[in-house]
C-alpha positions, 0 to 999 in steps of 0.5 A: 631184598628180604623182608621179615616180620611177625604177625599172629604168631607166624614168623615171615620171610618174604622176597622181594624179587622172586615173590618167595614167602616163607614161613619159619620158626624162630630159630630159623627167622633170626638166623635169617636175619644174621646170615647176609653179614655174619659168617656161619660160625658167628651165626651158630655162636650168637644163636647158641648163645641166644637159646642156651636154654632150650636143649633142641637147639643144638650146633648140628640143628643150627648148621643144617639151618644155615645149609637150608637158607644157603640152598633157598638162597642159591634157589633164586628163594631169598636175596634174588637178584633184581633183574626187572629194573632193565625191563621197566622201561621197555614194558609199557613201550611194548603195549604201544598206544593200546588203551583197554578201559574208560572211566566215563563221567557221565555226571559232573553233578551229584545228588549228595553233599558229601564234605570230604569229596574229592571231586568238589561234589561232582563238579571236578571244580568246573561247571555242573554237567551231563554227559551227552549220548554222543559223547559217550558213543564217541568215547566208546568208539575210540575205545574200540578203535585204540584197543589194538588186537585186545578183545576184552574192554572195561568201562566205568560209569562215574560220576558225581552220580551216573544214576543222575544220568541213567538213560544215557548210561542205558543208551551207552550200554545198548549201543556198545551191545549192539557193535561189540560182535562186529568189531569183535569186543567184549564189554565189561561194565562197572557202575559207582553209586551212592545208592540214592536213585536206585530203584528196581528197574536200576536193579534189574539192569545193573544185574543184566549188564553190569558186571560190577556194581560198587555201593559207597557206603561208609559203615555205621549210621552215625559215621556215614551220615557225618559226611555222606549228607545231601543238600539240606544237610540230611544223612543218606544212610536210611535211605540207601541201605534198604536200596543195597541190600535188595540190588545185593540179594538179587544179584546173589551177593556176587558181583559189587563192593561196599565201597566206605571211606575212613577219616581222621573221624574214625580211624578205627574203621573195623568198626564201620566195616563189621557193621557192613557185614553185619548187614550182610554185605560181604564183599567189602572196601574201605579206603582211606580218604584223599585230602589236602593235609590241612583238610579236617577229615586228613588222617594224622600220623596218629591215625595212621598208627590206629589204621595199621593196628586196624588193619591187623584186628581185621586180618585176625577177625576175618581168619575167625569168620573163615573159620566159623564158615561165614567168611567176608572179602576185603578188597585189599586183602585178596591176594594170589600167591601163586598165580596173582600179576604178572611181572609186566603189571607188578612193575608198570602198575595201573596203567592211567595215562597210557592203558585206561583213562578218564573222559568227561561228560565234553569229551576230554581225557585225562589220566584218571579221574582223579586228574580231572578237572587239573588242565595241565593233565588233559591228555587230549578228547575222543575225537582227536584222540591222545594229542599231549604224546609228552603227558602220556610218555611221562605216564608210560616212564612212570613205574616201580623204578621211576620213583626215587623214594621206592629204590629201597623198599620191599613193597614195591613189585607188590603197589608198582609205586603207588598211585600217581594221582596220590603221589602228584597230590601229596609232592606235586609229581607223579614221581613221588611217593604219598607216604603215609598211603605207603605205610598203610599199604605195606601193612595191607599186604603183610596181613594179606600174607599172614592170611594165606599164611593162616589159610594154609594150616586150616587146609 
């Protein structure tokens, strides 16, 4: 499958297969477009006829451009054939019951209100809770033991807040510490906050042990402390933004995201996101929000527009900051033509469900923490380990070509089909597809491309 599109004065050419990108001039992306079903001698026609007024164009040019495309295609470069769909079923069954990462919920409970949260404050629409340390070391017991031969193993700390429950995410670092030689692992930490408890002893450790740190953090005053209110109704801004710029500058900027939401209150969130560099964040996220559609902060398909034009103004404005030697990071945007996924991932995608899960603070494992709380999705707890085996196989069954709605698009060795928790949300499987999310990721990923594209001519 090729897909071909024009942004910022680049004309591309990309192969869904093969992975092949190729920027062209615009003689030779409109004979693209006409050589799967038109002749040689139709194409020369139709494109003499079309640029009869530029001498350069001429019968001879356009023939050794037909010859070119007919060698990229014999190269496997354009209309590859797609050979992974025999494969995608086979690819997680080879994995086994091999899980490499955990979300730890650590607390059910939050010190923020925030209006659009998906977790109903924290709570996950059940009861307020902390996760014991016997949990915890329980949940990084049958981490360990269900990894299989793999060394390298990832655990969140998750929330409503963690901070609310630092001692036992120290107590659940130091123990992980403590048996990792000898069980022959290596732990990679994350912590999600909302920055309201950070204090300098949360800094210092966070910065010893933590390989990555995400600050949520939704742009400018006025948009943040619309939804990202406490108890009483008061913003949160004033008092995190100070907190994530010292956690930031000690940890020498490397290592942690700004981490912002966009609603249906600021679909024009290059705004709030130029902000976040303006206070000289860098590494920068923003997300669109997950809600029901009825919900206030839903993006419209209006919005949706207005993000897809966003996205573009932050591709180009991004390529200016490179240029002027001050460059920011957006999360979606980094992409490695080269040596980026492997097809196994490119197909079988996040892995929830089967590779990484979500434990809550009495144990129980769901596929993500965006299932929690739902009870038809609770695959089993960290003392019995996966008991629903069906739930998970439907999860391991679940890739770029279980989805119906994804057979004919260009994008789908690149988002492996989306997210299964959006897909649930939006159409009740995890087979579908959350369509305004697969517009906008579409768009990501062709300004994504145009970057390196751009990228290129300033080497």
């Amino acid at each position: 499958m090729v897909h071909q599109y024009k942004l910022n004065g680049y004309n591309i050419v990309l192969d869904s297969c093969s992975g092949s990108v190729h920027v062209v001039d615009e003689v030779a992306y409109d004979l693209i477009a006409l050589f799967p079903e038109h002749t040689r001698e139709e194409t020369v026609e139709r494109l003499l006829a079309k640029y009869a007024e530029r001498p350069d164009v001429t019968r001879s040019e356009l023939e050794q451009c037909w010859t070119d495309v007919e060698a990229l295609r014999d190269a496997g470069r354009l209309w590859s054939p797609d050979d992974f769909a025999p494969l995608a079923g086979t690819f997680k069954e080879r994995s086994g019951d091999v899980v490499k990462a955990l979300c730890l919920h650590v607390a059910h409970t939050c010190n923020l209100n925030c209006a659009y949260c998906f977790a109903s404050q924290g709570r996950f629409h059940g009861e307020r809770a902390l996760m014991p340390f016997e949990v915890g070391k329980q949940a990084l017991d049958f981490l360990m033991d269900h990894s299989g031969t793999r060394r390298n193993l990832e655990v969140d700390f998750f929330g409503g807040e963690p901070l609310m429950n630092w001692q036992v995410v120290k107590d659940l670092v130091a123990y992980a510490r403590s048996v990792e030689g000898e069980r022959g692992k290596n732990f990679r930490f994350t912590l999600t906050t909302n920055g309201m408890l950070i204090d300098d002893e949360v800094i210092d450790f966070c910065n010893r042990e933590m390989s990555n740190v995400v600050l949520s953090l939704d742009g400018r005053k006025e948009t943040h402390d619309r939804l990202r209110v406490d108890y009483a109704g008061n913003g949160s801004y004033d008092r995190i933004v100070p907190k994530f710029q010292k956690l930031v500058a000690a940890r020498g900027g490397k290592g942690y995201y700004m981490r912002g939401t966009f609603t249906h209150a600021n679909p024009d969130f290059t705004k709030d996101l130029f902000h976040m560099a303006d206070l000289g964040f860098t590494e920068l996220s923003m997300e669109p929000v997950v809600c029901a559609p009825d919900d206030p902060a839903a993006l419209t398909p209006e919005d949706v527009e207005t993000v897809k034009e966003q996205y573009e103004i932050l591709a180009k404005d991004m390529l200016r900051r490179e240029r002027e030697g001050r460059p920011i990071t957006f999360y979606h945007y980094m992409l490695d033509l080269t040596e980026g996924p492997c097809i196994y991932k490119r197909i079988s995608g996040c892995g929830s469900g089967t590779e990484y899960m979500a434990v809550t603070p009495w144990g129980d494992l769901y596929p993500c923490h965006q299932f929690v709380g739902d009870e038809q999705y609770r695959l089993g707890d960290v003392w019995n380990g996966v008991t629903n085996t069906a739930l998970r196989e439907d999860f391991r069954a679940c890739n770029a070509y279980a989805r119906p709605d994804c057979a004919d698009c260009w994008a789908r060795l690149w988002c492996s089909g989306g997210c299964a928790a959006n897909a649930y949300h939006a159409t009740g499987s995890i087979r579908g597809v959350y369509a305004p999310g697969c517009e906008l990721f579409r768009k990501r990923i062709e300004c994504a491309i145009m970057m390196k594209a751009a990228e290129n001519d300033l080497k």
